[in-house]
VOPAGU-2260 file (C-alpha; in pm, 1 decimal, decimal comma):
REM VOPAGU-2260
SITE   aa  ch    i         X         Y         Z
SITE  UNK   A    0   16957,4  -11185,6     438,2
SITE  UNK   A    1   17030,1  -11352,8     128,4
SITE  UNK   A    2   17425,4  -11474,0      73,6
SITE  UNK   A    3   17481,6  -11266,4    -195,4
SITE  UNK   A    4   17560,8  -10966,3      16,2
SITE  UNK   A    5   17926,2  -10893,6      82,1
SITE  UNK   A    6   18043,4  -11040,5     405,9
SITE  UNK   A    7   18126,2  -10721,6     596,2
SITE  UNK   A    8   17771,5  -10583,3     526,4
SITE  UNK   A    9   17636,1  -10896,3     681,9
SITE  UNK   A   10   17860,6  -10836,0     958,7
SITE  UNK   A   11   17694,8  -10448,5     976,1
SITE  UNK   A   12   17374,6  -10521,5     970,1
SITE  UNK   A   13   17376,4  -10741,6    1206,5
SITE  UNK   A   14   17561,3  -10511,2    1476,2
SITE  UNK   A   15   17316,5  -10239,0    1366,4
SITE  UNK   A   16   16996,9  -10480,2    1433,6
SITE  UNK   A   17   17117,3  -10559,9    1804,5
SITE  UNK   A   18   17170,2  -10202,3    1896,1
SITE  UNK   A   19   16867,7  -10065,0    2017,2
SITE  UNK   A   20   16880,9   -9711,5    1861,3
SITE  UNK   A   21   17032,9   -9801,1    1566,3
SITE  UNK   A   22   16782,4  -10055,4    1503,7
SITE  UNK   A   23   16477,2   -9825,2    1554,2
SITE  UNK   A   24   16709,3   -9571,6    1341,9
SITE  UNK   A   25   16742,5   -9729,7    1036,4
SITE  UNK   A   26   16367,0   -9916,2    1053,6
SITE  UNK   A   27   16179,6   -9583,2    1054,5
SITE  UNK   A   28   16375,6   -9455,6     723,3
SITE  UNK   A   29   16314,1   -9838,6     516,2
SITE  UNK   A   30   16595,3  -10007,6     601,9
SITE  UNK   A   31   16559,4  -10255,2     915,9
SITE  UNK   A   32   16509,3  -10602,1     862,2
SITE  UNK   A   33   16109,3  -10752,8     828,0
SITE  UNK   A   34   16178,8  -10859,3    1196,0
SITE  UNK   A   35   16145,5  -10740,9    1428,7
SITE  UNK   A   36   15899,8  -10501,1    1325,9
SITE  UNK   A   37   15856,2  -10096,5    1384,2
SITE  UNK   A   38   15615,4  -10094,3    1666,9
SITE  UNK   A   39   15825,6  -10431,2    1845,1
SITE  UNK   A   40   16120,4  -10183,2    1783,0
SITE  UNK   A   41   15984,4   -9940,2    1948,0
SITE  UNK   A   42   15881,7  -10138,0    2262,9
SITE  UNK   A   43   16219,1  -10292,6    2253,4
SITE  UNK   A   44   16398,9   -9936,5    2310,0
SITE  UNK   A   45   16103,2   -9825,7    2569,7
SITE  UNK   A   46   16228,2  -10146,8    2749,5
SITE  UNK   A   47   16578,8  -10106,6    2747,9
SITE  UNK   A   48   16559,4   -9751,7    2833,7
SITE  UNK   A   49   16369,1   -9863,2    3148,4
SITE  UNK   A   50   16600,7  -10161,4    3259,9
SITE  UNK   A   51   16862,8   -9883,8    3222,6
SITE  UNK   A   52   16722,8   -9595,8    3415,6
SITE  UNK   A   53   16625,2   -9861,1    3696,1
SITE  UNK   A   54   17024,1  -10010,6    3707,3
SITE  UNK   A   55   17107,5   -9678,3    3710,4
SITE  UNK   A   56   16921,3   -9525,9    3984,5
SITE  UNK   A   57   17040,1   -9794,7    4213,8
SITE  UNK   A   58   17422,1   -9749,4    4081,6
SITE  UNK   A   59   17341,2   -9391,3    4177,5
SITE  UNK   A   60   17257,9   -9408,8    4524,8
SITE  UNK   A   61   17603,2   -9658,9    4548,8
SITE  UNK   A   62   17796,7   -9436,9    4397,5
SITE  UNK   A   63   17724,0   -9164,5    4631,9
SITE  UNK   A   64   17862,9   -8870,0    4444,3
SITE  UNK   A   65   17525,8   -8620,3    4508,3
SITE  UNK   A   66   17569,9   -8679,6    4924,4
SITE  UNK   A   67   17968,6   -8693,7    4906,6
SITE  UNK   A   68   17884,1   -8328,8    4739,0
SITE  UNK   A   69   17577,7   -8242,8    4991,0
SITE  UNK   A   70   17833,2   -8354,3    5311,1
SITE  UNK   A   71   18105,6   -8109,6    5171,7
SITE  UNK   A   72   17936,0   -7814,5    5058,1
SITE  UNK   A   73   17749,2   -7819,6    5427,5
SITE  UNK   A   74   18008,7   -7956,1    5681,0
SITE  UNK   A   75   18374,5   -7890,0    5530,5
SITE  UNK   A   76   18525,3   -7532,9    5580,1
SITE  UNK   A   77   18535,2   -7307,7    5245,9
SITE  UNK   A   78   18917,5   -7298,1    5367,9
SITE  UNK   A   79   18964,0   -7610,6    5247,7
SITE  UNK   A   80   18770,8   -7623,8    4928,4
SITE  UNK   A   81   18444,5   -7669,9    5105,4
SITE  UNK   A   82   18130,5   -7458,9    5155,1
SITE  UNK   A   83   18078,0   -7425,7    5523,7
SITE  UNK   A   84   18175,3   -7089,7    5628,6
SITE  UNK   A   85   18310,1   -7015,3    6021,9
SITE  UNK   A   86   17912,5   -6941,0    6098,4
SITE  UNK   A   87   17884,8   -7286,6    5975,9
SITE  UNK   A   88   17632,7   -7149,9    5670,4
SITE  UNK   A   89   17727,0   -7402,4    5392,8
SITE  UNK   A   90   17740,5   -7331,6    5019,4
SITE  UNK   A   91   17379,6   -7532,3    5017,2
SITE  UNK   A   92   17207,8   -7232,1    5260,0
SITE  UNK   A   93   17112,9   -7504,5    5515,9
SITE  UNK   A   94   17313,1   -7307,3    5782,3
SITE  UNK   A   95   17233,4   -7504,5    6088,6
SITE  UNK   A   96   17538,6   -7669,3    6174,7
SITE  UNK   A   97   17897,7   -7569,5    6260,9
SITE  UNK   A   98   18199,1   -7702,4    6020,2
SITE  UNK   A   99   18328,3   -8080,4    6097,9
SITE  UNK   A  100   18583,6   -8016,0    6333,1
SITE  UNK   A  101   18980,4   -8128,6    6241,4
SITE  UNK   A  102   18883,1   -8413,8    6450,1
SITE  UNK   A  103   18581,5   -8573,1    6198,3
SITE  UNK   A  104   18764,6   -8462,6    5883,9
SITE  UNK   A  105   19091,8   -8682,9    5967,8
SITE  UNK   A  106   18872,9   -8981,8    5974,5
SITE  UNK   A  107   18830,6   -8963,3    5612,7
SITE  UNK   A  108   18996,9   -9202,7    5411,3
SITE  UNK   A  109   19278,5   -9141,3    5230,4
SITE  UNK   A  110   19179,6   -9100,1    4862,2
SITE  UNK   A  111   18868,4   -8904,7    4963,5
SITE  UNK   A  112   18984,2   -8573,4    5075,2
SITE  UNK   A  113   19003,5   -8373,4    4772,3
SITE  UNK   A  114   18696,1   -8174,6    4906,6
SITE  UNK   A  115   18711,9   -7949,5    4585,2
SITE  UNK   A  116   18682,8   -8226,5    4395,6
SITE  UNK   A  117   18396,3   -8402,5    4545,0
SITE  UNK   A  118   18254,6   -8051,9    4555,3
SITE  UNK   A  119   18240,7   -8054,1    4182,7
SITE  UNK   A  120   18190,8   -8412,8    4106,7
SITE  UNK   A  121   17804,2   -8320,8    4041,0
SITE  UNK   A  122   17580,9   -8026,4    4004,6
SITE  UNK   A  123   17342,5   -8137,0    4270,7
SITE  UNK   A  124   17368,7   -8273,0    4593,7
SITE  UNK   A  125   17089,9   -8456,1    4781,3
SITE  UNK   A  126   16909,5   -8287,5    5033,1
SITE  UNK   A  127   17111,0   -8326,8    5365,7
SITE  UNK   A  128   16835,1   -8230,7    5564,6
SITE  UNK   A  129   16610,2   -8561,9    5454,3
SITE  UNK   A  130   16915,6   -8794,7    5560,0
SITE  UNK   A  131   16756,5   -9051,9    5844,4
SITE  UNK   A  132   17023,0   -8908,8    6099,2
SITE  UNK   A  133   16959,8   -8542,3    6063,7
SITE  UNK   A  134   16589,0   -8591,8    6107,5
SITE  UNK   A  135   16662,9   -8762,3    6419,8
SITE  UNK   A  136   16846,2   -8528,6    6540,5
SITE  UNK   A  137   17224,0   -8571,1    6487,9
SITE  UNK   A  138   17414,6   -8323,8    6327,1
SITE  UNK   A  139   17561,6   -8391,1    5972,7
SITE  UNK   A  140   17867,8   -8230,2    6010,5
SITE  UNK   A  141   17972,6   -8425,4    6362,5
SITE  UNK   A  142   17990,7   -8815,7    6125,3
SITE  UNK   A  143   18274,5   -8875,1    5920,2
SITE  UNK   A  144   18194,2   -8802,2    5536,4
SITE  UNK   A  145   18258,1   -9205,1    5473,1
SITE  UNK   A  146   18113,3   -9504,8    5634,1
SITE  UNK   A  147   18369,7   -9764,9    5551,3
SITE  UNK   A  148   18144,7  -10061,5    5690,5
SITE  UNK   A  149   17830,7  -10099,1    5798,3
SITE  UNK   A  150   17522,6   -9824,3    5731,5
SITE  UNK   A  151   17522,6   -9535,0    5646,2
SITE  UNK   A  152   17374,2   -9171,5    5815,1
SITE  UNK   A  153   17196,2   -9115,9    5536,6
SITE  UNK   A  154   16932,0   -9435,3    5556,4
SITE  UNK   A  155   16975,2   -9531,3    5939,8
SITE  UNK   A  156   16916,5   -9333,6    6227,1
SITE  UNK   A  157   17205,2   -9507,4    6400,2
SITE  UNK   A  158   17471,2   -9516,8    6073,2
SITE  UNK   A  159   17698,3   -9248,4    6263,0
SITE  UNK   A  160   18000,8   -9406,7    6135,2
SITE  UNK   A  161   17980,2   -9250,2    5838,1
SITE  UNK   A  162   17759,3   -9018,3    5613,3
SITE  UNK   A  163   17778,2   -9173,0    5296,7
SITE  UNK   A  164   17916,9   -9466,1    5096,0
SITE  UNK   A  165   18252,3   -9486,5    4984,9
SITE  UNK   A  166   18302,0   -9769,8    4776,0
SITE  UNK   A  167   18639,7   -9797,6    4583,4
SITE  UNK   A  168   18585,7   -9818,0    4132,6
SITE  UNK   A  169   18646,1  -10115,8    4116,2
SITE  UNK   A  170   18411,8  -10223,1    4354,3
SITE  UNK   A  171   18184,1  -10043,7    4165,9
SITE  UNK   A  172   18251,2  -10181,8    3814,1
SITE  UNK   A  173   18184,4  -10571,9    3944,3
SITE  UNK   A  174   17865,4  -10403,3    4137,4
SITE  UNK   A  175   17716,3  -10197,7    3835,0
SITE  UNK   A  176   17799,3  -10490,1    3578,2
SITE  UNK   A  177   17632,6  -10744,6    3770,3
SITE  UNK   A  178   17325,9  -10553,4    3851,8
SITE  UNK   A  179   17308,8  -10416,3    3481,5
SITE  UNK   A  180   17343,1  -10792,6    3309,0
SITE  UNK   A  181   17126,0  -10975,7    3578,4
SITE  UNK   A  182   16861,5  -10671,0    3481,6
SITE  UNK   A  183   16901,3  -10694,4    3066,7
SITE  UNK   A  184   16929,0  -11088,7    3042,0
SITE  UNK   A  185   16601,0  -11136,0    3269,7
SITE  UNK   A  186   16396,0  -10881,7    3084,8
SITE  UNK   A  187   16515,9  -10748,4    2777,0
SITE  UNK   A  188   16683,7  -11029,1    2666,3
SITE  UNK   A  189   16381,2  -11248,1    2617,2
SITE  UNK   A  190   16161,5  -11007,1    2442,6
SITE  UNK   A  191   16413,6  -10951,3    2171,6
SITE  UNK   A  192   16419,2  -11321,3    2119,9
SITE  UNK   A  193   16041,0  -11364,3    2093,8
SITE  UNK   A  194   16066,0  -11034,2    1851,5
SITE  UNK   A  195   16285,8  -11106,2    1600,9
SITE  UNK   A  196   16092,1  -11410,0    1498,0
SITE  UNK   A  197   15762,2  -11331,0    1342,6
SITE  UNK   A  198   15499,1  -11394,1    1631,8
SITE  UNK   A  199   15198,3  -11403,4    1396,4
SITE  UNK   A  200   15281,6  -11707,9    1161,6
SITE  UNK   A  201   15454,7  -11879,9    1503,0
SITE  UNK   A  202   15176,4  -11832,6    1773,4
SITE  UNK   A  203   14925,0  -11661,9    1575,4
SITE  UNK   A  204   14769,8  -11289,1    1556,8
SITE  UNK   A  205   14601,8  -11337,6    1917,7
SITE  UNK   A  206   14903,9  -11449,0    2076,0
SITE  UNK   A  207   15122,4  -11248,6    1902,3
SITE  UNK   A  208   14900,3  -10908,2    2052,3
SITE  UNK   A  209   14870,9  -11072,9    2401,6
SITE  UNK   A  210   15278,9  -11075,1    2402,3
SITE  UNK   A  211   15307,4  -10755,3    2239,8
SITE  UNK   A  212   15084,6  -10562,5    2543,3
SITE  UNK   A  213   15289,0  -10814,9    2801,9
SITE  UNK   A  214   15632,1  -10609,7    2760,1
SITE  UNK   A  215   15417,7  -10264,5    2816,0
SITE  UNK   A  216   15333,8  -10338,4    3209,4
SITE  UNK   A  217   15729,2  -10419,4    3271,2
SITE  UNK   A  218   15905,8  -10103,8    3144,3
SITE  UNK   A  219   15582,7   -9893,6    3284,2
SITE  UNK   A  220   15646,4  -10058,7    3654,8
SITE  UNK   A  221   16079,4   -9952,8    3539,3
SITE  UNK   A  222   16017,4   -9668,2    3493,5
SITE  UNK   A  223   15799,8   -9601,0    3794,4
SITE  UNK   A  224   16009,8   -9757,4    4020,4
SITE  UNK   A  225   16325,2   -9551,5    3889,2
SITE  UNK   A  226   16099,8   -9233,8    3909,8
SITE  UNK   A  227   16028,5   -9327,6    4271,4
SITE  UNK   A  228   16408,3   -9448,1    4360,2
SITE  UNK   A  229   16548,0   -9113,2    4209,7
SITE  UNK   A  230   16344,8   -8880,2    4351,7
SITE  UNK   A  231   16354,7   -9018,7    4688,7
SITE  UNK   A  232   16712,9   -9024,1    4661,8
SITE  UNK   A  233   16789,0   -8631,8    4522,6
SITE  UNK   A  234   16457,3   -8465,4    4658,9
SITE  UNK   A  235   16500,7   -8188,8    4447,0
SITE  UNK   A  236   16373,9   -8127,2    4089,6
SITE  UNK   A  237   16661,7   -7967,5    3972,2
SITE  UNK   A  238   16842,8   -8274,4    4087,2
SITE  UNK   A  239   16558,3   -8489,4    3954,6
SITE  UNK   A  240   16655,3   -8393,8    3581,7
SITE  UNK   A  241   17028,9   -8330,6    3603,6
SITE  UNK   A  242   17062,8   -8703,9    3756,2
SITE  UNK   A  243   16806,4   -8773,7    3499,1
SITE  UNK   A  244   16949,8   -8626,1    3187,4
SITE  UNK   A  245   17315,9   -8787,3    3268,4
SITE  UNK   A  246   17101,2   -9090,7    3250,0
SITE  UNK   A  247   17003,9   -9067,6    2894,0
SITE  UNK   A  248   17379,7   -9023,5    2790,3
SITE  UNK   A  249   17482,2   -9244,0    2939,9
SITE  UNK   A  250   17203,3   -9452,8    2788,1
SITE  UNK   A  251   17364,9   -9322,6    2386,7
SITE  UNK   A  252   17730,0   -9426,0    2555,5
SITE  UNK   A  253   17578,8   -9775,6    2668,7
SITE  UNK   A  254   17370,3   -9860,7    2311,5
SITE  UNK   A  255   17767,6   -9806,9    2093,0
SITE  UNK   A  256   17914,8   -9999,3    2463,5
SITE  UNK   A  257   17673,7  -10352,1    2385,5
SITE  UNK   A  258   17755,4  -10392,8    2029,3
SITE  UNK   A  259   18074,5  -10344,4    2103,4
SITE  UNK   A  260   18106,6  -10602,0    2357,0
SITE  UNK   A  261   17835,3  -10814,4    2182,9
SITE  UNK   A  262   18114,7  -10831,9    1910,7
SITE  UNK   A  263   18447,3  -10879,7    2089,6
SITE  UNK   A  264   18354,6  -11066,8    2419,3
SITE  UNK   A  265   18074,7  -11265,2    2276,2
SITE  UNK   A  266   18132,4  -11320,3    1927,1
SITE  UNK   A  267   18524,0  -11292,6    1855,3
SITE  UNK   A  268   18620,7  -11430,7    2225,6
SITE  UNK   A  269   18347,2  -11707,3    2236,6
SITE  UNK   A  270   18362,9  -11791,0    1855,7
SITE  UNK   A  271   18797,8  -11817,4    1863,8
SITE  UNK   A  272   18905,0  -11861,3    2196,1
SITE  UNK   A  273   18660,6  -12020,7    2470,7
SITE  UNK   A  274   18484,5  -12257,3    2171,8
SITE  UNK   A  275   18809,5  -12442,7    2040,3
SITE  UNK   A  276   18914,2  -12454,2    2443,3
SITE  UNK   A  277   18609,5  -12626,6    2521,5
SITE  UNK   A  278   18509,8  -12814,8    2210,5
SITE  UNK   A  279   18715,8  -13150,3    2367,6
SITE  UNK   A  280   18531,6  -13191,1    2660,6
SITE  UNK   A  281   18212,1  -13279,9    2440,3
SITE  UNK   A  282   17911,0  -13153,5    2584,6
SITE  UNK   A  283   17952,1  -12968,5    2914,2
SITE  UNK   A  284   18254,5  -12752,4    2678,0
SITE  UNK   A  285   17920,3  -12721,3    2413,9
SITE  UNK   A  286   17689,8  -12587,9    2733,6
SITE  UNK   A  287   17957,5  -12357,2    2854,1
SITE  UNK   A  288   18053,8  -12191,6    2539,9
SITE  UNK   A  289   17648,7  -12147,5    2466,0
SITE  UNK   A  290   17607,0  -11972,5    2835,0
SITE  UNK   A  291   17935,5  -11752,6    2821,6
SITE  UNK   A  292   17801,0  -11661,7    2484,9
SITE  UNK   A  293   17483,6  -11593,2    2596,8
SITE  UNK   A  294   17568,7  -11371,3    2900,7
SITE  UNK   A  295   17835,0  -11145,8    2666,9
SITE  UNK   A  296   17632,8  -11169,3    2349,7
């Protein structure tokens, strides 16, 4: 971009270029830069979606929220903002079990017994009848809603100290972030670097094709594996999409999330505060600033 421009459009273009859907945006109506170009765009966003929808089919299954749901409507009495009626027919017409007894439901940690609330914290629950427990036999509604160590009823036949996961926000948060930055720096990350420079006059038109098809196997084998992940985990089509639509906002939500981070954290944080920290220790201070930069740019 040539210097002319003022400074805070330079500063706008270049958060618009790193955001995927912004980028792709403004290149399909004429006003993207050369690099990278539509169809690199384009496989860009495909791969990011994908790296997305895989982090968040495994944050899905930590969270917990669809068996929390499927454990309450089927085991925890209607009395008590459950669905299990005294015939021990839950709100989720599975109907085989009796009610948790005063007993099981006590064992729930505190901070997890708003059974309304967990009731409503989805649409869709999982299929409590596909948990590894229940098929072996054990009853749902006779474990505890929350394994706080160990595994869980719903993957091991022997998990019967709890149902499902309960794993505090905040252990959540360091969980999600890791998985999500260890997932974008490994595979989107490098693609956008090879992108923005202009393959062709670098590698030349063979190479630059070759590298262009190598990005297509990894968000095809994403999104296959998230496909896989997900509908193993809800069983249920209805499920399937709800889970999956809440994906694709939260997708939008993440795209504004990155350039703002990109900005503060790596730009404004790195460029102001960790830089002039680390500029007298010579070249380790040089190294560190260039790897915190590159994990939160």
């Amino acid at each position: 971009m040539s210097v002319h421009y003022p400074e805070r459009y330079q500063r706008w273009e270049g958060i618009r270029e790193r955001n995927t859907i912004l980028s792709l945006f403004f290149s399909l109506f004429g006003h993207g830069r050369v690099q990278p170009t539509k169809c690199e765009r384009l496989q860009l966003f495909f791969l990011y979606a994908s790296v997305w929808y895989l982090a968040y089919t495994f944050s899905l299954r930590r969270r917990g929220n669809p068996c929390r749901k499927a454990w309450v409507d089927a085991c925890v009495p209607a009395r008590l903002g459950g669905g299990c009626l005294k015939t021990g027919i839950g709100a989720t017409g599975v109907g085989k079990w009796n009610c948790s007894s005063t007993a099981v439901l006590a064992k729930t940690p505190s901070g997890w017994d708003d059974w309304s609330k967990l009731s409503s914290s989805t649409r869709v629950g999982i299929n409590i009848e596909k948990a590894d427990c229940v098929e072996a036999g054990h009853s749902p509604c006779s474990v505890p809603m929350c394994a706080v160590e160990g595994p869980t009823c719903e993957y091991k036949t022997d998990g019967l100290q709890g149902f499902c996961k309960c794993n505090s926000w905040h252990i959540l948060v360091i969980w999600d972030t890791i998985l999500y930055t260890c997932l974008f720096k490994l595979f989107y990350m490098p693609f956008w670097y090879l992108f923005v420079a202009d393959l062709t006059a670098c590698v030349g038109r063979c190479c630059a094709v070759c590298l262009h098809m190598l990005v297509i196997p990894f968000y095809l084998i994403f999104m296959l594996l998230s496909v896989m992940i997900l509908w193993r985990y809800m069983d249920d089509m209805e499920g399937f999409w709800w889970e999956t639509c809440w994906w694709f906002v939260s997708f939008c939500i993440l795209c504004c999330f990155e350039v703002v981070k990109s900005f503060t954290f790596g730009f404004l944080l790195g460029s102001y505060v960790i830089k002039p920290i680390c500029a007298p220790c010579g070249l380790p201070g040089a190294y560190f600033t260039g790897f915190y930069k590159f994990l939160l740019a």
